[in-house]
TORMIGU-567148 format. One record per residue (C-alpha): chain; x, y, z; residue number from 1; residue in one letter. Coordinates in pm, whole numbers, plus 50000, padded with zeros to 5 digits. Layout:
<sites>
SITE mol  east north    up seq type
SITE   A     X     Y     Z NUM    A
...
</sites>
This chain:
<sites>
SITE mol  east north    up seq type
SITE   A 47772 93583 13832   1    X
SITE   A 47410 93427 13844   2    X
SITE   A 47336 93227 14174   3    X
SITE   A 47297 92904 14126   4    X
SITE   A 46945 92816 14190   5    X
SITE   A 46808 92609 14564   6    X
SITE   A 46522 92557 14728   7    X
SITE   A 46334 92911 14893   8    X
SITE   A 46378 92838 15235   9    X
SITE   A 46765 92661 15224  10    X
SITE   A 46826 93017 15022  11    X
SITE   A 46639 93228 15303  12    X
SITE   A 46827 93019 15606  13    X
SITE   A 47139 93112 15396  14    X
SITE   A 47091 93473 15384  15    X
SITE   A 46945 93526 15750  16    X
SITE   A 47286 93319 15871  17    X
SITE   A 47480 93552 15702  18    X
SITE   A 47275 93887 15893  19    X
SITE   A 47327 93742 16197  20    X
SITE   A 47675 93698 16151  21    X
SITE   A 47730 94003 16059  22    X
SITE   A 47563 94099 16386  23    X
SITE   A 47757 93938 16574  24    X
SITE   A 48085 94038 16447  25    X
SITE   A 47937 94401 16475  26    X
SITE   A 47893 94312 16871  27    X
SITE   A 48254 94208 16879  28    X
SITE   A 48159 93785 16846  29    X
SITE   A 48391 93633 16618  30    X
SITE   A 48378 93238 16468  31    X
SITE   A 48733 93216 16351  32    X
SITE   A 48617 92844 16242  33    X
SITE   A 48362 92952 15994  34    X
SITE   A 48496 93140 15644  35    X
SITE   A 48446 93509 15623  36    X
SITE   A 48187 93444 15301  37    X
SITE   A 47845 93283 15300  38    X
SITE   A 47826 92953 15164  39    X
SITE   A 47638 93070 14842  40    X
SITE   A 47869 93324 14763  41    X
SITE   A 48196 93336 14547  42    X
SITE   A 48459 93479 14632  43    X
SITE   A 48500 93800 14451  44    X
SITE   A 48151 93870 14350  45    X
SITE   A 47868 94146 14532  46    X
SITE   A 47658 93987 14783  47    X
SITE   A 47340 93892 14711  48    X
SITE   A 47041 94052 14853  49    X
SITE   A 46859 93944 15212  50    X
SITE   A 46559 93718 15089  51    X
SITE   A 46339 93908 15326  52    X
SITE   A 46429 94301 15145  53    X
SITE   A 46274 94400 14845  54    X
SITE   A 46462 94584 14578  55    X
SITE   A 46451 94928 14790  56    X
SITE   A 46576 94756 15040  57    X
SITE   A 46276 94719 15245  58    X
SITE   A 46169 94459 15517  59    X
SITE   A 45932 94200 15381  60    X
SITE   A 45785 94107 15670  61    X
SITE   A 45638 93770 15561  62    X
SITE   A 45972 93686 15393  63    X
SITE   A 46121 93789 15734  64    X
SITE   A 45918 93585 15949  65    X
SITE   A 45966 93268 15747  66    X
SITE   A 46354 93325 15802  67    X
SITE   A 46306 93383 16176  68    X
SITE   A 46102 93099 16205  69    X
SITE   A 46314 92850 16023  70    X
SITE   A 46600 92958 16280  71    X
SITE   A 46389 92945 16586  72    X
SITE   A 46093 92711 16547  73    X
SITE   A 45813 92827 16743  74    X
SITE   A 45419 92827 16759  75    X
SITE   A 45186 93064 16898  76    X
SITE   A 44870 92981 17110  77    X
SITE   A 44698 93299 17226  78    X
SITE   A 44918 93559 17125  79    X
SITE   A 45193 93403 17335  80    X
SITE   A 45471 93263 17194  81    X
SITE   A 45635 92859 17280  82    X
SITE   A 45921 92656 17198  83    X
SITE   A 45891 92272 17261  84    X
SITE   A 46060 92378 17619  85    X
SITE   A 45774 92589 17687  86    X
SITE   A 45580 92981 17700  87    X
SITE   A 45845 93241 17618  88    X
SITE   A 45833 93423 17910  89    X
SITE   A 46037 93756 17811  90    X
SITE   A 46009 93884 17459  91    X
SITE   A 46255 94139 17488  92    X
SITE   A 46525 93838 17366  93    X
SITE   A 46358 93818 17068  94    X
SITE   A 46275 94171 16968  95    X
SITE   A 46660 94247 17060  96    X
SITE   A 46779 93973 16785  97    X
SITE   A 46518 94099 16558  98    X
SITE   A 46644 94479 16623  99    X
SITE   A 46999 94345 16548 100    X
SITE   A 46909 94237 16247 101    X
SITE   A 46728 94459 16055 102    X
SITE   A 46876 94780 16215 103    X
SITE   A 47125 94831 15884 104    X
SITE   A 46831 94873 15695 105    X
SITE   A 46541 95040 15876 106    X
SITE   A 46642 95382 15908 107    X
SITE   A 46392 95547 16105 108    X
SITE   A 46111 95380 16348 109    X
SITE   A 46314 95061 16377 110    X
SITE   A 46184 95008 16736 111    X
SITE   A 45782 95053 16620 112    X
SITE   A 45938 94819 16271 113    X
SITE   A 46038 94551 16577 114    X
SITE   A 45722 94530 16698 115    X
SITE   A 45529 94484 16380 116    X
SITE   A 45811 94203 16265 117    X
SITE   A 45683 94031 16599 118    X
SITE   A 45396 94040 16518 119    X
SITE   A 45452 93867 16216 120    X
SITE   A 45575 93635 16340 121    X
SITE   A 45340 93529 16569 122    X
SITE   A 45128 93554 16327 123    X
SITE   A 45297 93336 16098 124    X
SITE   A 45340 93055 16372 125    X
SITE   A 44967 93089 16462 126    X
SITE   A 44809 92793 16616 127    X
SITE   A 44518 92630 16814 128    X
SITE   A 44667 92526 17126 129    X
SITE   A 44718 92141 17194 130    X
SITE   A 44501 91981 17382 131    X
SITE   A 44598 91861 17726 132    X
SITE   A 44669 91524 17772 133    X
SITE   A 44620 91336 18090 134    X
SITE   A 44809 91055 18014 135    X
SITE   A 45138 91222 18081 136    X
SITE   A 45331 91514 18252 137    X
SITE   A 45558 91742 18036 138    X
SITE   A 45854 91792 18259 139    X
SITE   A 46142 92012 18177 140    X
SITE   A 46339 91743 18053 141    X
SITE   A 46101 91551 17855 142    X
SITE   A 45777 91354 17878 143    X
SITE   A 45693 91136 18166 144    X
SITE   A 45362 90924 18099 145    X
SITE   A 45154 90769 18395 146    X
SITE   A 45211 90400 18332 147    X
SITE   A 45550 90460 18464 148    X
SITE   A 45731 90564 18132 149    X
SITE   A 45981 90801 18020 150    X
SITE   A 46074 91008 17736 151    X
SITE   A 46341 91286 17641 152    X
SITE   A 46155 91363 17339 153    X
SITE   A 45930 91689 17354 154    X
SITE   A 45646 91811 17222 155    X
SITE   A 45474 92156 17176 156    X
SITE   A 45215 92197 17494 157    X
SITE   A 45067 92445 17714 158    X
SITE   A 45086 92289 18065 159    X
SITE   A 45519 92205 18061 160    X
SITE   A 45700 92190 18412 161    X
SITE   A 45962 92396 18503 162    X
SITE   A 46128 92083 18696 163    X
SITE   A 46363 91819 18576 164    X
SITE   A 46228 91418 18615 165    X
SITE   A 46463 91246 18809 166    X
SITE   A 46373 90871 18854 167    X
SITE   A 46616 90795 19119 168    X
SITE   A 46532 91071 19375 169    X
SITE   A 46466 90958 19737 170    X
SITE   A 46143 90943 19896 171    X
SITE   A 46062 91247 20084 172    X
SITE   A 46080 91108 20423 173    X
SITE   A 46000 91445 20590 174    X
SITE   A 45655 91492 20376 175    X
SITE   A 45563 91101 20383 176    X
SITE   A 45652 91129 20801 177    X
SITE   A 45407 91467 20816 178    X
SITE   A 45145 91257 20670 179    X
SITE   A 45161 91000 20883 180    X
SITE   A 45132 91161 21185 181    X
SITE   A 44870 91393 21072 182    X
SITE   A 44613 91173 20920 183    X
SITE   A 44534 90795 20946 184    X
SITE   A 44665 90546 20675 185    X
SITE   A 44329 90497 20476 186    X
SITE   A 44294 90870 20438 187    X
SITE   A 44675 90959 20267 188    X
SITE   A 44487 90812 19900 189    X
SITE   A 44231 91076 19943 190    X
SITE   A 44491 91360 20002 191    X
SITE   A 44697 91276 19688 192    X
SITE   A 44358 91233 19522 193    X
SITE   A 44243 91605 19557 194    X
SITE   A 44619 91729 19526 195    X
SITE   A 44591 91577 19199 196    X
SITE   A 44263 91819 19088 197    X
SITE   A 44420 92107 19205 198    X
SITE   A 44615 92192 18879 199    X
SITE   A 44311 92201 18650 200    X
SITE   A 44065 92462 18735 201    X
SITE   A 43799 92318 18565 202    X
SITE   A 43757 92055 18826 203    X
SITE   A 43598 92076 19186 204    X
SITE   A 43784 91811 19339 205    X
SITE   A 43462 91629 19463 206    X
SITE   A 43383 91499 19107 207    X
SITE   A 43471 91118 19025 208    X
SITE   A 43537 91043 19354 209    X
SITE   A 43616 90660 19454 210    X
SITE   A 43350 90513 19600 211    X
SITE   A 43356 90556 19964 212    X
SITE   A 43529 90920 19935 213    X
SITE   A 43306 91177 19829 214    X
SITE   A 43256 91333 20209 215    X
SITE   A 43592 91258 20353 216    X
SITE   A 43804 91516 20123 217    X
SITE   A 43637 91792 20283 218    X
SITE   A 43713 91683 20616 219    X
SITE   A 44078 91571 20489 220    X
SITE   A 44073 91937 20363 221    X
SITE   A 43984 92091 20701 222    X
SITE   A 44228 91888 20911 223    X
SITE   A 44536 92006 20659 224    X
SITE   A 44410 92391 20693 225    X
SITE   A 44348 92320 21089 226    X
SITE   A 44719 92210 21104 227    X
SITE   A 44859 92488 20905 228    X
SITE   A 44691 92719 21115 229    X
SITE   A 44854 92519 21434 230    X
SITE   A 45167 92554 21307 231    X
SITE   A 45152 92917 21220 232    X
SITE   A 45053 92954 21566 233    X
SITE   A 45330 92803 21679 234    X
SITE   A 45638 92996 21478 235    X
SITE   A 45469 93280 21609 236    X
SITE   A 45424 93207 21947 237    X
SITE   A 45705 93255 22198 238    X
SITE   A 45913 92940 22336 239    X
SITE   A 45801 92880 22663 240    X
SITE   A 45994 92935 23017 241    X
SITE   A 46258 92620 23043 242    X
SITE   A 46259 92553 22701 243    X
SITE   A 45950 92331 22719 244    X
SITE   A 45813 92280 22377 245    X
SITE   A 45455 92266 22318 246    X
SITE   A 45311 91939 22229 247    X
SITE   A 45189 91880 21892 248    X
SITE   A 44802 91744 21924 249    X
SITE   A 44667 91417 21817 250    X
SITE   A 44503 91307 21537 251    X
SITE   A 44205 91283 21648 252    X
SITE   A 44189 91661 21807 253    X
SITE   A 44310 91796 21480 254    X
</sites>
């Protein structure tokens, strides 16, 4: 029976469904919904050949990584590989689905034949990293943008969040209350100011400053490491006799 002819990549998708379930069922995961036959098969006939094995049964690697890619979209920005959720952190998921499904074919070197179908595939998915954009954070849950907007939609990036947005959290009371007592009203702008250059290493944090601001962040700066190093003085230090605290300075001796 001839098969009917589609589209490369609907035909590809088709076949590397059918290798992973085959894979799974081999690992003891059944889908009792699903029929026991691919889609583009009849019942009754031989099974076509995977789209990514040439006639000798060998991998195609380009064939392969188009298939891989089709099921898991990803790009790759300096050799490391990201979904729209972020950096792929650990590999070893990927090289262990890979393994699975070429391991009925590769008889020999099928870990080193892993690697090199990796490869290919970050090859294939090869890309110049986004450029950062500073009109929004990318949060684990979607996009938040500066002017107060919000968005679950995703998009490939470098810099994601590993934290949820969540627009009705309270106020951190214990933080804003810290702040208060450790530096005068006028100067809590300037603090969230250079907090806000820390994440990009490119920046000094005394560049663009307001007008007005350009010699108070170091002294903002001191006074924060000053009452760090208080405070680690005092969960080291010993409570004194009578359970008499020691008093917390003021501002202005900070």
């Amino acid at each position: 029976m001839k098969a009917a002819k589609v589209p490369y990549l609907k035909k590809a998708q088709s076949h590397f469904n059918e290798a992973m379930r085959l894979s799974e069922e081999r690992n003891g995961i059944k889908h009792p919904d699903k029929a026991a036959t691919p889609e583009n098969q009849a019942i009754g006939t031989e099974p076509e050949p995977l789209a990514w094995l040439d006639k000798r049964g060998r991998v195609i690697e380009p064939l392969f990584a188009d298939c891989f890619l089709a099921r898991h979209p990803m790009r790759c920005f300096h050799n490391k590989l990201f979904t729209v959720d972020g950096m792929i952190g650990d590999e070893a998921i990927l090289k262990k689905e890979i393994f699975a499904l070429i391991r009925d074919y590769v008889k020999s070197g099928v870990a080193r034949k892993t690697e090199q179908l990796l490869q290919a595939v970050k090859l294939s998915c090869a890309a110049e990293p986004p450029e950062i954009q500073t009109d929004r954070i990318h949060v684990a849950n979607g996009t938040y943008f500066l002017d107060g907007g919000f968005t679950p939609d995703k998009e490939y990036c470098i810099n994601r969040l590993p934290v949820a947005y969540a627009p009705k959290t309270a106020k951190p009371s214990c933080w804003l209350r810290f702040l208060e007592e450790l530096l005068y009203t006028d100067d809590i702008p300037v603090l969230q100011e250079y907090i806000g250059y820390l994440p990009d290493p490119g920046h000094n944090g005394t560049e663009d400053a307001a007008p007005g601001r350009e010699g108070r962040r170091g002294e903002i700066q001191d006074r924060v490491s000053a009452a760090g190093a208080l405070r680690r003085q005092h969960v080291h230090r010993k409570p004194a006799k009578g359970g008499d605290k020691p008093l917390r300075p003021r501002r202005p001796g900070i």
